[in-house]
Phi, psi and omega in degrees: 000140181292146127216114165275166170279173124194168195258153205264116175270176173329186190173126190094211180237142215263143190302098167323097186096351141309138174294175191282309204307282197311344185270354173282299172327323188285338181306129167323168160256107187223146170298132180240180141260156167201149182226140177258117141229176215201198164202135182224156171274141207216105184279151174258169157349292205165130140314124181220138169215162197217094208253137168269180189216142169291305167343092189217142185310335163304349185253012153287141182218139160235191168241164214258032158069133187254145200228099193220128166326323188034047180226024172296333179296311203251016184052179185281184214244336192265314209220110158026138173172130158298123180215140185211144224255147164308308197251013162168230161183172179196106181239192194264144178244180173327319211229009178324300216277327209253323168273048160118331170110348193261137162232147192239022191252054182224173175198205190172183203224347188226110195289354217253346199272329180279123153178150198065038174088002181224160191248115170277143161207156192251159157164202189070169196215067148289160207228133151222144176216183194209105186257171160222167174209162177177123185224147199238124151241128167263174177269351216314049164276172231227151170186115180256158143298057195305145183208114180225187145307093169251138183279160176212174201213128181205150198208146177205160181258168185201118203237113169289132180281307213234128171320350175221005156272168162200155182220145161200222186210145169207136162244119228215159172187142197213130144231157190205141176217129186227161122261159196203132155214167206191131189228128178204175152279134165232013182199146186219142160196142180236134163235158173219133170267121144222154220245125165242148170288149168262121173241133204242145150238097192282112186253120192264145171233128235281335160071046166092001153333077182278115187251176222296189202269163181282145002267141169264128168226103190282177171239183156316279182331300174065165045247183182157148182349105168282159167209167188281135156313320182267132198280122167327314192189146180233127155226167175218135193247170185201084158309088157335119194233023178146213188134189195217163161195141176210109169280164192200137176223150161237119161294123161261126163271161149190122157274111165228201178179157208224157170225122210228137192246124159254137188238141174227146185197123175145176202302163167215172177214166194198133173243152181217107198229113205084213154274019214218104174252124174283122144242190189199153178213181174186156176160217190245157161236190164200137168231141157236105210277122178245084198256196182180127185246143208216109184251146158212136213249168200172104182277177161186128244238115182239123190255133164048050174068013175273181194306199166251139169220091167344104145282339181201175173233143136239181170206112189245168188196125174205160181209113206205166158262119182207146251202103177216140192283161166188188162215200220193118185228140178215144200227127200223173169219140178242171177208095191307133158275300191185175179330324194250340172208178195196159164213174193217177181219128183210148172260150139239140182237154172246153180246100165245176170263180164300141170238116216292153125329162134165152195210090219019252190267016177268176166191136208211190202203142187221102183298087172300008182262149178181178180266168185197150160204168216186189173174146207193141153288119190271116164232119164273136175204000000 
């Protein structure tokens, strides 16, 4: 808020041979009103915000992959069983279970399967799989500068001490309407699968046994080479047959915006030398902010490397009115036109508090002290 100056001329009929300065110095001294607007730009403290997330690694989803032994064809590795092989088979004869464990009911397709004293075969068709998993929630918080153009209006009273002093009162009002908005991430998370085949290779060991040439195939009934039912050794390999990956990110928007009445009130002083008047002012305020914030979140999901698709949404929202005290000191310079107007130029700063913030589980604070410059036109009456 301004205080411009301005000079108090003559009153009667003017003095034969002076210039109009001296007859503006020779004027009595009396009280006016005056009133200013203008408009000055006006930065606040800072906007600070602090956003929560919906976002959480659970709402990533894969799927959890099949997991199976696969050894029903071929039975278990410990214990008696008709088993049968991609590359044969070693099933049970009459006297397996009662004599000892030895069949003479078994057979194979490949000569290429014998060797080092021992007879191999593959099969079974068992499943496995194996995740990661991995996720980033930042903090991301934030912090702006609300600033706008604001008009402003002041009106004072002005009591001359001196020909070139005044003391008065000024009553001031400002409005000012800013916004701020701002978009980022605050949570990332990628899981992965991947699905391996189980293939078993059972190795017998023939215990000097030579068996007839491939392909062989023996029977229940027999006779014919015997060998043991339970396989010497079980191993397993795991080929990789496939799998899953899915990544996740989220957007945050937030908006906000503030409308903000500054009310002003208290003394001023004013030096006046010439056109050129200096002042200074200082006092108490009330701003009253009527602001209102808007957050909105967006996951959004990307599977086996395509593209990303918004899976899910929130939206949060708040808004309030708050009355807040403060004061205020400002130093302006003006330049008298004439008896009735003037205009000026002025800086100021106001010292207000915080005003607290939220937007469901988000939350933030909006600083009202700040600078301010400016300029306005003066008419006295």
């Amino acid at each position: 808020m301004s205080v411009a100056a301005t000079l108090p001329l003559a009153a009667g009929v003017p003095v034969a041979g002076k210039a109009p300065a001296e007859l503006v110095a020779a004027s009595p001294a009396r009280g006016h009103w005056r009133v200013t607007a203008g408009v000055m730009h006006r930065s606040l403290g800072g906007f600070n915000w602090a956003p929560s997330t919906h976002s959480l690694p659970g709402l990533l989803l894969i799927g959890g992959g099949s997991s199976n032994a696969g050894i029903g064809a071929i039975g278990p590795a410990g214990s008696y069983a008709d088993r049968v092989y991609e590359d044969g088979f070693v099933k049970l004869d009459g006297g397996t279970v009662s004599l000892g464990g030895d069949t003479w009911n078994w057979g194979y397709t490949d000569s290429a399967q014998v060797n080092d004293g021992f007879l191999s075969f593959h099969g079974g068709n068992g499943t496995a799989a194996a995740g990661s998993a991995a996720s980033t929630l930042r903090a991301g918080r934030w912090s702006d500068q609300p600033e706008a153009v604001a008009p402003y209006v002041q009106l004072e009273w002005i009591e001359p001490i001196n020909a070139h002093l005044d003391f008065g009162w000024l009553g001031g009002f400002s409005f000012l309407s800013s916004d701020v908005s701002r978009g980022g991430s605050t949570f990332s998370a990628s899981k992965r699968r991947t699905d391996y085949d189980i293939r078993y290779t059972d190795r017998y060991d023939l215990g000097g046994v030579v068996p007839p040439g491939a392909p062989y195939s023996g029977s229940l009934a027999g006779p014919g080479p015997l060998i043991s039912n339970l396989p010497a050794q079980r191993t397993a390999a795991y080929p990789v047959s496939g799998g899953e990956t899915a990544s996740a990110y989220n957007r945050i928007q937030t908006d906000f915006s503030v409308n903000l009445w500054t009310l002003s009130l208290g003394p001023s002083i004013e030096y006046t030398r010439g056109r050129i008047a200096v002042g200074a002012s200082a006092g108490a305020t009330v701003a009253i902010a009527d602001w209102s914030v808007r957050q909105t979140e967006s996951l959004y999901v990307s599977r086996n490397g395509a593209r990303a698709r918004r899976q899910q949404g929130w939206s949060d929202s708040g808004s309030g009115v708050a009355a807040i005290p403060g004061v205020f000191i400002q130093g302006s310079v003006g330049i008298v036109i004439s008896e009735r107007w003037s205009v000026s130029a002025f800086g100021r700063y106001d010292y207000a508090g915080d005003v607290d913030l939220s937007a469901g589980d988000s939350s933030g604070s909006l600083d009202l002290s700040g600078w301010s410059v400016g300029g306005g036109v003066t008419c006295r009456f």
